[in-house]
C-alpha positions as CSV (number, residue, x, y, z in Angstrom):
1,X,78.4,124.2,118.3
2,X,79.5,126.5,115.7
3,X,78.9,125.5,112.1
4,X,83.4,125.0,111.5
5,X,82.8,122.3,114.0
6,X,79.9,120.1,112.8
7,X,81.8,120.3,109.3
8,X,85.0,118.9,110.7
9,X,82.8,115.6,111.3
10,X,82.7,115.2,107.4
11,X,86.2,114.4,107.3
12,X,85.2,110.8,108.0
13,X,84.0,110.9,104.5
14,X,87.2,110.9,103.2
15,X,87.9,107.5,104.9
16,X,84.6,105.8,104.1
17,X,85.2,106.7,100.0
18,X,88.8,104.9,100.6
19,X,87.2,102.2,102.4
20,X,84.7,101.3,99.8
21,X,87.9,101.4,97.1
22,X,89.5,99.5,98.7
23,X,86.6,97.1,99.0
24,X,86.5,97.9,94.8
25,X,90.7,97.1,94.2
26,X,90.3,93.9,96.5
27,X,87.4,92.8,94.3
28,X,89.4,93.3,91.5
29,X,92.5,91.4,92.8
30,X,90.0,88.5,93.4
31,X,88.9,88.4,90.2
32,X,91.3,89.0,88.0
33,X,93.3,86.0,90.5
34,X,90.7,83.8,90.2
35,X,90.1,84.0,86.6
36,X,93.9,83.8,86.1
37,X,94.3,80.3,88.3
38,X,90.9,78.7,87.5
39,X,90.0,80.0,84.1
40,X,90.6,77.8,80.5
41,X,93.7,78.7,78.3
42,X,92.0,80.3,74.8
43,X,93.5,81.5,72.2
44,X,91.7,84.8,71.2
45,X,91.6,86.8,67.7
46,X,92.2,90.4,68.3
47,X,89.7,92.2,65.5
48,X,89.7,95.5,66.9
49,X,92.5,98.0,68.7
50,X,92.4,101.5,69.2
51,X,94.3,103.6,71.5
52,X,92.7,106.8,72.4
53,X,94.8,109.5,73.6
54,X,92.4,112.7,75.5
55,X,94.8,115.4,76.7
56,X,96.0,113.7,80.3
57,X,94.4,110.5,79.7
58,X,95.0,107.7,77.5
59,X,93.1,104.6,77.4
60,X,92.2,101.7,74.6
61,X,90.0,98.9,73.7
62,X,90.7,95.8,72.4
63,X,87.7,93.8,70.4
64,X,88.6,89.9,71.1
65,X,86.9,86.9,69.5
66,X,86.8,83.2,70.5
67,X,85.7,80.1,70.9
68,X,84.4,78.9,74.1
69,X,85.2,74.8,75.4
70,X,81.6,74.3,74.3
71,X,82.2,75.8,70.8
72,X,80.6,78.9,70.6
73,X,82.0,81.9,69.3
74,X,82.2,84.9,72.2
75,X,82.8,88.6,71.1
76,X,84.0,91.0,74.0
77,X,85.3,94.0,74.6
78,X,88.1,95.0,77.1
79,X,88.8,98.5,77.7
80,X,92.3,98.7,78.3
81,X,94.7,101.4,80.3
82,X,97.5,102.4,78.0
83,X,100.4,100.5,79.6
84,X,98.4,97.3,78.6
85,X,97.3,98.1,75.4
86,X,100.3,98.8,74.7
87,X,101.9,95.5,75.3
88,X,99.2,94.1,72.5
89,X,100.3,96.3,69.6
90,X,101.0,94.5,66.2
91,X,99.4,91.2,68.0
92,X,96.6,89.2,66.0
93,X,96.4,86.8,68.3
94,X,96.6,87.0,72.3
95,X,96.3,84.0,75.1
96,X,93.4,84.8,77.7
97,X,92.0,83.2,80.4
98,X,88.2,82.4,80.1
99,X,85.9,81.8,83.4
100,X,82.3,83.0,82.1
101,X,80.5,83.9,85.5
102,X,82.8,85.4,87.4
103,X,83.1,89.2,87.8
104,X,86.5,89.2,85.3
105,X,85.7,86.8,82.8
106,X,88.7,87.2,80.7
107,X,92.1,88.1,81.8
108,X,94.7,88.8,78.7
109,X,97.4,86.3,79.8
110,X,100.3,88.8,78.4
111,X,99.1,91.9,81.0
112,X,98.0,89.8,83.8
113,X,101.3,91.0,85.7
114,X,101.3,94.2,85.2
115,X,97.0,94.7,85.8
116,X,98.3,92.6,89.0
117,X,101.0,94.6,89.8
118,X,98.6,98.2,89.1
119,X,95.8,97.0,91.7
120,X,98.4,95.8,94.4
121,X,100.3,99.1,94.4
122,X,96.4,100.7,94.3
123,X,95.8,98.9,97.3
124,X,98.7,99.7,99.0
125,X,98.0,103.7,98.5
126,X,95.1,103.7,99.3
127,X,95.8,101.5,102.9
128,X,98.3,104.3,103.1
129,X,95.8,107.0,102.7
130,X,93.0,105.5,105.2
131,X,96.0,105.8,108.0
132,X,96.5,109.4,107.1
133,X,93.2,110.1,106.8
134,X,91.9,108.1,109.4
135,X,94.3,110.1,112.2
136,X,92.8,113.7,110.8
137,X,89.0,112.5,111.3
138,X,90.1,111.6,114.8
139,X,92.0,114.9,115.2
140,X,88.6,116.8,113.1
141,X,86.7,114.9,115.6
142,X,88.0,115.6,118.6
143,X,88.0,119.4,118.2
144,X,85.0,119.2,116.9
145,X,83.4,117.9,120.4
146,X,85.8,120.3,121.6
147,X,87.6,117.3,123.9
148,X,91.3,117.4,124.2
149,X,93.1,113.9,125.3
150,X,92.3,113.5,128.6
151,X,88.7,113.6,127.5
152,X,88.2,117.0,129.4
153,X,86.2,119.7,127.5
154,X,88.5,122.4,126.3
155,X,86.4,125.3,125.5
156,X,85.2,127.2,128.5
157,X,84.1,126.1,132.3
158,X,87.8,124.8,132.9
159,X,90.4,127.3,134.6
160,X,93.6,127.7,133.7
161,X,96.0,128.1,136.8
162,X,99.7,128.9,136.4
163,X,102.3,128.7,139.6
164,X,105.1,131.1,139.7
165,X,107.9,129.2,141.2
166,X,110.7,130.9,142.2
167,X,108.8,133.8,143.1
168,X,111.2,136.7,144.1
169,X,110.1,138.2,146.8
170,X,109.0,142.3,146.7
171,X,110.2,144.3,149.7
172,X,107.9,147.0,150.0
173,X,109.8,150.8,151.1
């Protein structure tokens, strides 16, 4: 097996990366849900918000403080994509959702659509993705064990036999 060949197996790569972010983005959907549903209504003090822009990228933070349902004063930090930090500026104040524990312990009330919105359109790219990707490790696959679809080998061994029909016939003089 030429070297063109045992690469084309690495194509199932591709799939396996999208699988595990697709495992990420569902994880993500889950928390941010469950935090959303289950976690307690707070009113948080915004005491820090910066929006950075790098050439193609443009992210933020925000700096949040509260008080817990047992009293004590929490401090976090959320980095934020642009499209919801932007829905925070000239804010002081901003609801959350507070579920200490869970893998998204606050969720900013105000962007919970939209961050909701992002991973489910996320999701539905990358399932989009696997099927495309999915059908050209099959294809990679397949000519890499040199089989065609009737699961016959199609590099050497097998003849190929053609039958004139019609065949004119030659009169010899």
């Amino acid at each position: 097996m030429n070297n063109k060949r045992k690469i084309a197996h690495f194509t199932w790569l591709i799939p396996l990366f999208l699988l595990a972010l697709l495992v990420q983005q569902i994880s993500v959907l889950n928390g941010i849900t469950i935090t959303y549903d289950e976690g307690e209504t707070v009113q948080a003090f915004i005491t820090d918000f910066r929006i950075k822009q790098i050439a193609a990228q443009t992210n933020g933070y925000v700096d949040l403080m509260f008080f817990d349902a047992s009293g004590e004063q929490v401090r976090e930090r959320l980095s934020l994509h642009a499209q919801h930090a932007s829905r925070l500026i000239g804010s002081n104040e901003v609801e959350i959702r507070y579920l200490p524990g869970t893998t998204y312990d606050i969720v900013i009330t105000k962007t919970y659509e939209y961050h909701r919105n992002t991973v489910l359109i996320n999701l539905a790219v990358i399932l989009f993705s696997m099927v495309i990707t999915v059908g050209i490790s099959i294809w990679a696959s397949r000519y890499a064990t040199g089989r065609n679809n009737t699961g016959e080998s199609s590099r050497g061994g097998t003849n190929v036999e053609f039958e004139i029909m019609n065949k004119p016939e030659i009169k010899q003089v």
